[in-house]
C-alpha positions as CSV (number, residue, x, y, z in Angstrom):
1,X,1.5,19.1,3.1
2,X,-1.2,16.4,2.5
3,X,-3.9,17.2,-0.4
4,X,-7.4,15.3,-0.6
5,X,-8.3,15.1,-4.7
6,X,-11.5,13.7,-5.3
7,X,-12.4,12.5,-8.7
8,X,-14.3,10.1,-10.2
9,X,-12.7,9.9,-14.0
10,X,-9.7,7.3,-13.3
11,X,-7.3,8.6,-15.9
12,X,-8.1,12.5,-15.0
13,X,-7.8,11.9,-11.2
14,X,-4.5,9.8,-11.9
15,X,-2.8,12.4,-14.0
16,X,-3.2,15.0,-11.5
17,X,-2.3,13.1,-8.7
18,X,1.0,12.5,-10.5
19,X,1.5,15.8,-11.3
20,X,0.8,17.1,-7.6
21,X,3.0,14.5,-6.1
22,X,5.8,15.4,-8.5
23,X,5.4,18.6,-7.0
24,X,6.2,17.5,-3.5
25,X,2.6,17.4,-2.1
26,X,1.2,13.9,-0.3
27,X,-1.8,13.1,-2.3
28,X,-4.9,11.0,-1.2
29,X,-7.0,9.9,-4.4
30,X,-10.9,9.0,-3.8
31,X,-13.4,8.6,-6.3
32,X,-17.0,9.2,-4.8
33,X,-18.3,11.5,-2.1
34,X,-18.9,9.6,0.6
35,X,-15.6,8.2,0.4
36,X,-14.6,11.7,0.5
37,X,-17.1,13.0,3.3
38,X,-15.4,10.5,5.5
39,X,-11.6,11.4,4.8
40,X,-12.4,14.7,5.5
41,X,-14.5,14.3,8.6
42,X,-11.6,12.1,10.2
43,X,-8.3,12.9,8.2
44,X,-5.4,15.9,8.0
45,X,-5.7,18.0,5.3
46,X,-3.8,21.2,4.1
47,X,-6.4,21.4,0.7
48,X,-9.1,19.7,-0.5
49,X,-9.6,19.2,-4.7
50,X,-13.7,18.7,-4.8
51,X,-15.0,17.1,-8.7
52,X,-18.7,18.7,-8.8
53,X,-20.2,15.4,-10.3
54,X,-19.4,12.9,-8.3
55,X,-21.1,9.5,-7.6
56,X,-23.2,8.8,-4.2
57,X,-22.6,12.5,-2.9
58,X,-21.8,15.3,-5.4
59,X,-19.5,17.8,-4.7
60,X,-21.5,20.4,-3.7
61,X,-22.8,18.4,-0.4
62,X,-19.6,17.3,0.3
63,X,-18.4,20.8,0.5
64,X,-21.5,21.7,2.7
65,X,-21.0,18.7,5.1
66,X,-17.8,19.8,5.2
67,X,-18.2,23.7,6.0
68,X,-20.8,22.4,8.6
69,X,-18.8,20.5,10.9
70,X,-16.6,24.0,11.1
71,X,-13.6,23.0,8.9
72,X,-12.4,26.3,7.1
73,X,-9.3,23.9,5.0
74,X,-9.3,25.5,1.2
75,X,-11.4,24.1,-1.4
76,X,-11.0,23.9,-4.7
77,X,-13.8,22.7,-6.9
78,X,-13.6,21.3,-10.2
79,X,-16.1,21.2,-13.0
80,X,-17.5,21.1,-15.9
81,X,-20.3,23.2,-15.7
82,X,-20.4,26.8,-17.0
83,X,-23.4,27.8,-15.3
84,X,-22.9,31.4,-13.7
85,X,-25.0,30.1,-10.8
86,X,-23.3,26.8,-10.0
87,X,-19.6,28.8,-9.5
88,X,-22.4,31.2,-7.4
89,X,-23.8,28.3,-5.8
90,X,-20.1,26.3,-4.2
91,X,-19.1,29.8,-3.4
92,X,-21.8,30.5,-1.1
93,X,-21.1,27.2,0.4
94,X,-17.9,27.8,0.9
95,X,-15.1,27.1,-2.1
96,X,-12.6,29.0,-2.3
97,X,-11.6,28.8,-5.9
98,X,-12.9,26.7,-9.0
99,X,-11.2,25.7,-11.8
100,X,-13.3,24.4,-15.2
101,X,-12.2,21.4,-16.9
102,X,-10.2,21.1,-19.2
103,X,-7.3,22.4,-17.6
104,X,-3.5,22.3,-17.7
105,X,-2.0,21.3,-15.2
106,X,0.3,24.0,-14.9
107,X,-2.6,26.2,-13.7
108,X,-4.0,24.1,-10.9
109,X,-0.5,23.7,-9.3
110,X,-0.4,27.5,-9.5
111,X,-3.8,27.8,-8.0
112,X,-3.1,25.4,-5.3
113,X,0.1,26.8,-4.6
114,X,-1.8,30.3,-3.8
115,X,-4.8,28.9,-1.8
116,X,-2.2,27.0,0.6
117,X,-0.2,30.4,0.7
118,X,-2.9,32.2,1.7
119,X,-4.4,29.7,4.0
120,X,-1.0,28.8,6.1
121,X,0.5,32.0,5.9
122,X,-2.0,33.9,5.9
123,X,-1.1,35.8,2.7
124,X,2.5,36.2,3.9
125,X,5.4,33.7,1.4
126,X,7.6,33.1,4.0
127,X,8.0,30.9,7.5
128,X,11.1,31.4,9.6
129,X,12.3,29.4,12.5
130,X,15.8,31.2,13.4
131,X,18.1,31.0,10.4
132,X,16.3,28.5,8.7
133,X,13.1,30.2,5.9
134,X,10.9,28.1,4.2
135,X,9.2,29.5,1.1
136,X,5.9,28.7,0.5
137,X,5.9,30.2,-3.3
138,X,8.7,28.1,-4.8
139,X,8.7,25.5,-1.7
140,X,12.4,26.1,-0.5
141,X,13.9,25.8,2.7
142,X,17.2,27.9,3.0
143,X,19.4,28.1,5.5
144,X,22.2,31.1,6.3
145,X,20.9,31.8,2.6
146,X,21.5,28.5,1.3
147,X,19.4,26.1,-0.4
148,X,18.6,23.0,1.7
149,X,18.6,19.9,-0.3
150,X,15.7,17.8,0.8
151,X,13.8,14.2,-0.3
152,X,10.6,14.9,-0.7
153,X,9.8,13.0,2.7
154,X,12.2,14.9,4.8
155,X,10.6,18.0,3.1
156,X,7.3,16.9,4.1
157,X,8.3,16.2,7.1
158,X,10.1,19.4,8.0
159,X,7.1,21.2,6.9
160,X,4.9,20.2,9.3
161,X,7.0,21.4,11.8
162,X,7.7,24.7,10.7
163,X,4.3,25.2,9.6
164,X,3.9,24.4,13.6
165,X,5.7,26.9,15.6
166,X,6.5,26.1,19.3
167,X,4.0,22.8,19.2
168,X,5.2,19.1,19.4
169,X,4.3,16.7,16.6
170,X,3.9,13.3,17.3
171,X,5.1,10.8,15.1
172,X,1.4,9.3,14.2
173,X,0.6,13.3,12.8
174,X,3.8,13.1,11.3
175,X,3.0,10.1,9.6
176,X,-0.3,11.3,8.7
177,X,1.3,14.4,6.5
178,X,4.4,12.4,5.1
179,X,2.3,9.2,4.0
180,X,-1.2,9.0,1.7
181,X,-3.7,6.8,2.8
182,X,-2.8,3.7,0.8
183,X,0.6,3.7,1.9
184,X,2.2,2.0,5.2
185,X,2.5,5.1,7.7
186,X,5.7,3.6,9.9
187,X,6.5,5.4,13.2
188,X,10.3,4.0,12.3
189,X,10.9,5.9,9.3
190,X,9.8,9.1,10.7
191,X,13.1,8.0,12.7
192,X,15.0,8.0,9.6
193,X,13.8,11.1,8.8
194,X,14.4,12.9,11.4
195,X,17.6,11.6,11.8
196,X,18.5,12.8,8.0
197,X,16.6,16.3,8.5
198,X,19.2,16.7,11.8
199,X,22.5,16.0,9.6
200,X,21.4,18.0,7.5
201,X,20.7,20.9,10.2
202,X,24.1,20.4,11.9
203,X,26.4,23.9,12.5
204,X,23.0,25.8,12.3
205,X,21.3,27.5,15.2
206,X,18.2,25.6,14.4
207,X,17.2,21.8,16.2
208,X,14.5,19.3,16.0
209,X,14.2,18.3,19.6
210,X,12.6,14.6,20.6
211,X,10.4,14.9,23.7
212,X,10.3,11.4,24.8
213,X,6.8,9.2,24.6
214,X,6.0,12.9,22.9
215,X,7.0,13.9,19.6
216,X,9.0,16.5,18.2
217,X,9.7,20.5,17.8
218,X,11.5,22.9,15.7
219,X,13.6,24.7,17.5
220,X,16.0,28.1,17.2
221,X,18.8,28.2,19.5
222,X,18.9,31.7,19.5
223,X,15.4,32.7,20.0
């Protein structure tokens, strides 16, 4: 899953980029908001992290832009106000959560962790194609009741599809979930992946099948 954070303190934004990445999350990391008006207007995004004071745009009218155009993606705003009224005020734009600074880290994976649960699964913890469950709480895919060993890539990568039931992904969006903006988003190694992710899937009832010129699907034999 691909997560926008948007801050404009370098060592701050840095240090929870690392920590979400370290997680398994795809981070993108902007600094201003109209950097971040535009990402969001034209890019993927399973979450949004939203800094109150930012530069050019502040948070708040990124988050209204944003809620405008009809995009319903969770948003999580950081700040360091403690104003009753400015929580009041991004939640009757639109947040879904806020989070005051300073903060461990440990608590806004947690919080991230439950706005993407509730936003994907709609509140449920668990996606199923056939045999294979994927785990949104601890971020697990198991198959036959086994734990499926996955790089962080192929993890990304099978979790768009899952997340996708019965739709083909083409490379390009799988690209856009496995790879941050500053990175080179290559058509060939979502090859490689999917190649690995089907070893890895052989003797189970489930299959990633390649629809030429297409994409791919997730597929149960059995259903």
């Amino acid at each position: 899953m691909r997560i926008l954070l948007v801050e404009d303190h370098p060592q701050l934004a840095a240090s929870v980029a690392q920590a979400l990445r370290s997680a398994g999350w795809t981070v993108d990391v902007l600094h201003d908001g109209i950097a971040a008006d535009l990402a969001l207007s034209c890019e993927d995004y399973a979450l949004a992290i939203l800094d109150i004071g930012l530069p050019r745009l502040d948070g708040f009218a990124v988050l209204a832009r944003l809620r405008e155009r009809g995009k319903t993606l969770p948003v999580l705003m950081l700040t360091a106000r403690s104003e009753v009224k400015d929580r009041v005020h991004g939640l009757n734009l639109g947040a879904d959560d806020y989070l005051a600074k300073p903060f461990e880290l440990t608590e806004l994976e947690a919080r991230v962790k439950a706005l993407l649960r509730r936003s994907v699964l709609a509140g449920e913890q668990l996606q199923r194609c056939g045999e294979l469950t994927y785990d949104l709480a601890t971020r697990r895919f198991s198959i036959r009741a086994g734990h499926l060993n996955l790089t962080s890539r192929e993890q990304a990568v099978l979790e768009a599809l899952i997340a996708r039931p019965g739709r083909v992904m083409s490379k390009e969006q799988l690209a856009a979930q496995v790879f941050g903006l500053d990175e080179d988003a290559s058509s060939d190694a979502i090859e490689i992946y999917i190649h690995r992710l089907r070893k890895k899937l052989e003797g189970s009832a489930v299959r990633i099948v390649t629809f030429r010129g297409l994409g791919y699907l997730l597929e149960a034999l059995n259903d």
